[in-house]
Legacy VTK file of the C-alpha trace (Angstrom):
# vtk DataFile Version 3.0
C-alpha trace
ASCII
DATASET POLYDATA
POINTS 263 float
26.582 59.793 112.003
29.175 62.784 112.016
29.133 63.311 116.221
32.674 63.353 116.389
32.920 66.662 118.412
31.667 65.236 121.529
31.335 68.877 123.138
29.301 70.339 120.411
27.086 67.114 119.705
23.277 68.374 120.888
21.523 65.638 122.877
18.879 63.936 120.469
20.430 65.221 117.403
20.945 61.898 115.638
17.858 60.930 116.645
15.803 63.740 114.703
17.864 63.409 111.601
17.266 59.917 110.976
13.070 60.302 111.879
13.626 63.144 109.431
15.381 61.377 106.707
12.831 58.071 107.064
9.712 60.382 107.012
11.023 61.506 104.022
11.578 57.878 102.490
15.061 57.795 102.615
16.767 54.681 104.151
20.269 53.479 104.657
21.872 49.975 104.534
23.205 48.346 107.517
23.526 49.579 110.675
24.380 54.132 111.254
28.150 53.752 112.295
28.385 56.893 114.740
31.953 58.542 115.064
31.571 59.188 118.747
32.187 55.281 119.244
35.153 54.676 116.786
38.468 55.644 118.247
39.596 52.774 118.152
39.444 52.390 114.165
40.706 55.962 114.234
43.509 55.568 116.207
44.255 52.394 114.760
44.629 54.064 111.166
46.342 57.023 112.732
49.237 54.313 113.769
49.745 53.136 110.705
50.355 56.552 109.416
53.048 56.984 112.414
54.740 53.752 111.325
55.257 55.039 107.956
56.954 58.429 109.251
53.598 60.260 107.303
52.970 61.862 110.532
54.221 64.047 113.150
53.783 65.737 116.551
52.877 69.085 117.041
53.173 71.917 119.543
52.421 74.914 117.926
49.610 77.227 118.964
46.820 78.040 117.102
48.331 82.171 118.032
51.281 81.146 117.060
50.362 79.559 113.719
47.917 82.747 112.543
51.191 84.578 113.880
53.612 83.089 111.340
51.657 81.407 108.791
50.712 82.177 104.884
46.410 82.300 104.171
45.347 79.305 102.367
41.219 78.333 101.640
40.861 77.700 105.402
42.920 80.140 106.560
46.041 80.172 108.036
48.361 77.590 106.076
51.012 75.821 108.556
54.061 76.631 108.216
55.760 73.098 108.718
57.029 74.637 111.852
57.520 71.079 113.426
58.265 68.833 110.530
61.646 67.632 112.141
60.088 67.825 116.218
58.929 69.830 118.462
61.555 72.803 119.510
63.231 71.858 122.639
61.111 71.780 125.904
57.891 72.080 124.375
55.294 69.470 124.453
53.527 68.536 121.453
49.605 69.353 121.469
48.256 67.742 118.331
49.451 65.424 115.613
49.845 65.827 111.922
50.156 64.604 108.443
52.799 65.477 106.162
51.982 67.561 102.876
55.223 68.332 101.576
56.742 67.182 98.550
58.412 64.252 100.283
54.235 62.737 101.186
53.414 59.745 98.701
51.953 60.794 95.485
53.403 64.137 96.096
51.827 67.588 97.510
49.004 68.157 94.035
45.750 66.728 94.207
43.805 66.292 91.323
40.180 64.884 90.802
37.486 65.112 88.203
34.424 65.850 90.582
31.335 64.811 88.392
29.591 68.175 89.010
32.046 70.322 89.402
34.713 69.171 87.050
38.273 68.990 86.994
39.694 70.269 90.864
42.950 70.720 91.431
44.644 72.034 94.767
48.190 72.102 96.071
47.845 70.891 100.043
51.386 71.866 101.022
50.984 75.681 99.438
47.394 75.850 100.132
46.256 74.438 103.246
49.820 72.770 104.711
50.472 69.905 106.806
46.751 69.138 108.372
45.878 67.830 111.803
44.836 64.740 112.307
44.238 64.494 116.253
43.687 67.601 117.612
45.246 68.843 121.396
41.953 68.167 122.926
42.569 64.348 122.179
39.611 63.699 119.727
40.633 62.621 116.127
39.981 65.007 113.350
36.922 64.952 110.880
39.499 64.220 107.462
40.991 61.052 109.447
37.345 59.846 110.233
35.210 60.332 107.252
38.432 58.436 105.429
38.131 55.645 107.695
34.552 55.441 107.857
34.370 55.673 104.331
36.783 52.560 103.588
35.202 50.195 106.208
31.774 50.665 104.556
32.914 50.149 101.014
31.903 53.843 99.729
32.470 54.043 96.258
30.606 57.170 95.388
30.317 60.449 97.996
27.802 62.910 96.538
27.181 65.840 99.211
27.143 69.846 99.701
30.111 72.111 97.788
31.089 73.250 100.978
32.999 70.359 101.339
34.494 70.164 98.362
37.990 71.783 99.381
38.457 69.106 101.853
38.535 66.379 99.248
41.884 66.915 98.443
43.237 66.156 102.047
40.785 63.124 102.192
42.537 61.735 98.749
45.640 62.053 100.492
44.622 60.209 103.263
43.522 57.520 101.253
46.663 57.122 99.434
48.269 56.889 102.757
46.057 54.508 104.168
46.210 52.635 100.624
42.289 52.934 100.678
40.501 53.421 97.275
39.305 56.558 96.226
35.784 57.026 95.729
34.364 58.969 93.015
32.885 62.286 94.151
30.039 64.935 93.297
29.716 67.817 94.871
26.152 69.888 94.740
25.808 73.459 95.409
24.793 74.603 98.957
21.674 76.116 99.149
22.205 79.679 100.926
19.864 82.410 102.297
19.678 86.031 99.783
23.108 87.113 102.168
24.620 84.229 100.978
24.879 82.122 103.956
24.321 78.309 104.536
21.574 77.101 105.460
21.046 76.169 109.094
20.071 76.425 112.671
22.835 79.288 113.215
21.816 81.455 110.092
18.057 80.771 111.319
16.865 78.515 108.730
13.870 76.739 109.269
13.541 73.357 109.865
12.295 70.666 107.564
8.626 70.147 107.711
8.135 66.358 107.583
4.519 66.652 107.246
4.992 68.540 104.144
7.781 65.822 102.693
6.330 65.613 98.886
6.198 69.395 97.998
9.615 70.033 99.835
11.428 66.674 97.896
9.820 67.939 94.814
11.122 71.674 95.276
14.611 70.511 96.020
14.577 68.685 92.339
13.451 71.948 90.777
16.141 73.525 92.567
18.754 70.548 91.561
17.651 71.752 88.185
15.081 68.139 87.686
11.948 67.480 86.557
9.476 67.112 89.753
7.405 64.128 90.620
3.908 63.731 90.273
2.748 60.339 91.644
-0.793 60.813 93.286
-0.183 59.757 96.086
1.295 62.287 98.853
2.323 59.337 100.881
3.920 57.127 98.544
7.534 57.571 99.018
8.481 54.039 97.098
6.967 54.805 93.740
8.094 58.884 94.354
11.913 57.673 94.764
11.494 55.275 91.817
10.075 57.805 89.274
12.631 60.335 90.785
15.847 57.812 90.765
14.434 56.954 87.005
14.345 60.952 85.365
17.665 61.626 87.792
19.947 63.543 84.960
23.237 64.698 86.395
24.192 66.835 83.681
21.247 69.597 85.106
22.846 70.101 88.448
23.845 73.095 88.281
27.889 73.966 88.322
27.423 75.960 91.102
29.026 76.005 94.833
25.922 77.946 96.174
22.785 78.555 95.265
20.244 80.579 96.996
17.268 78.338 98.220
14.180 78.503 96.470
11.679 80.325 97.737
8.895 77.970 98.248
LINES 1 264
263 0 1 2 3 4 5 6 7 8 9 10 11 12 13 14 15 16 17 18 19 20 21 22 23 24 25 26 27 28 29 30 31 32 33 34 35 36 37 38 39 40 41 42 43 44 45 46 47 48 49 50 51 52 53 54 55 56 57 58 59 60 61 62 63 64 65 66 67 68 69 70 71 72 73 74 75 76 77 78 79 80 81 82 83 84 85 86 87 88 89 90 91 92 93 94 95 96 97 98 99 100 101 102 103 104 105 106 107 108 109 110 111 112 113 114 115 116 117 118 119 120 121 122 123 124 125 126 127 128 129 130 131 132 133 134 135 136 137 138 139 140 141 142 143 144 145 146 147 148 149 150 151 152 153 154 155 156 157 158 159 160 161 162 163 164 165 166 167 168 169 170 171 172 173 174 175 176 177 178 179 180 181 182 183 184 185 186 187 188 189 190 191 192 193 194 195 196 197 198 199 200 201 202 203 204 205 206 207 208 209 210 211 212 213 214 215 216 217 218 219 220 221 222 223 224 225 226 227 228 229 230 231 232 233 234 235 236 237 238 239 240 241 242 243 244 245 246 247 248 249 250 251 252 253 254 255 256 257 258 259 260 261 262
């Protein structure tokens, strides 16, 4: 459960995804690992990396980044600014990981995303040395979902495009961290006609659990599958089976969006 942003995390948020996700007969092994409870792994990794010399401390402003830096595919790229320490007198804010061509493996990431296809991004060029705890003390999204991902023995991620561009800085991680890599699919994001995700702050509506068949079965028309037709309305187990069983990859589409169907 992705509540690592304590301030932002809505009370009973967790909650209504999982009664969403088992009303539509979806299940998970094992017990939810929530982020808000896992410093300690975090931190833990995050001093292995500081052992190693991958990472560094940080006092540059977020002003003072968008003041000096290059654009990348998140924005402004850091400059590197305080590769060798902080300047003189100033106290470092946040820590980060190294993405120049001294890192391990080197500063290009490549991957062969089974949707997508081949993806290749330069992280020192294109989105520069990346934080990894930020000043306000919590530990940054790319250090936990790497983490998370090793201790539960993920070997395939399959989730939204919009995440796609953050692979490459989770790949490095891993090779830091000497994790495995998973392998990784991304699907398109389903947007509104303006071209915006999907979700409570573009107004979306939320999932109707008493209507779970027709909305599974409109999502596999829109994943570019064959739709279910089991009798029963109710019958999640024999829906997933048939579903699982006519899954073709090959008729996602190679998309990063795609607007959401309209029923």
């Amino acid at each position: 459960m992705e509540d690592l942003d304590r301030p932002r995390t809505v009370p009973g948020a967790a909650d209504d995804i999982l009664r969403t996700l088992e009303a539509l007969g979806l299940h998970w092994d094992g017990e939810v690992l929530h982020q808000s409870t896992r410093d300690a792994a975090y931190g833990a990794a995050l001093a292995r990396l500081q052992e190693t010399g991958r990472v560094y401390p940080c006092a540059c402003t977020r002003r003072e980044i968008a003041d000096s830096a290059m654009s990348g595919i998140d924005g402004p790229v850091y400059p590197g600014t305080c590769r060798n320490g902080p300047a003189h007198g100033r106290a470092a804010r946040a820590i980060r990981v190294r993405t120049d061509s001294t890192a391990l493996g080197g500063n290009r990431i490549r991957f062969e995303d089974a949707i997508q296809g081949g993806i290749t991004q330069d992280l020192e060029h294109q989105v520069g040395d990346f934080v990894l705890k930020r000043a306000d003390g919590l530990f940054a999204y790319q250090l936990a979902v790497v983490v998370d991902d090793a201790e539960q023995g993920i070997t395939h991620v399959m989730r939204g495009a919009d995440l796609l561009d953050s692979t490459p800085r989770q790949i490095h991680l891993q090779r830091l961290l000497g994790y495995p890599v998973p392998a990784y699919a991304h699907l398109p994001v389903a947007v509104n006609a303006q071209g915006e995700k999907l979700s409570k702050q573009t107004f979306a509506a939320a999932v109707r659990t008493d209507q779970a068949m027709p909305l599974l079965n409109t999502i596999l028309r829109w994943l570019g599958q064959e739709p279910v037709d089991n009798g029963d309305p109710r019958d999640f187990e024999a829906f997933w089976q048939v579903a699982i069983a006519g899954w073709r990859r090959e008729r996602v589409p190679r998309l990063r969006q795609k607007t959401a169907a309209a029923d």
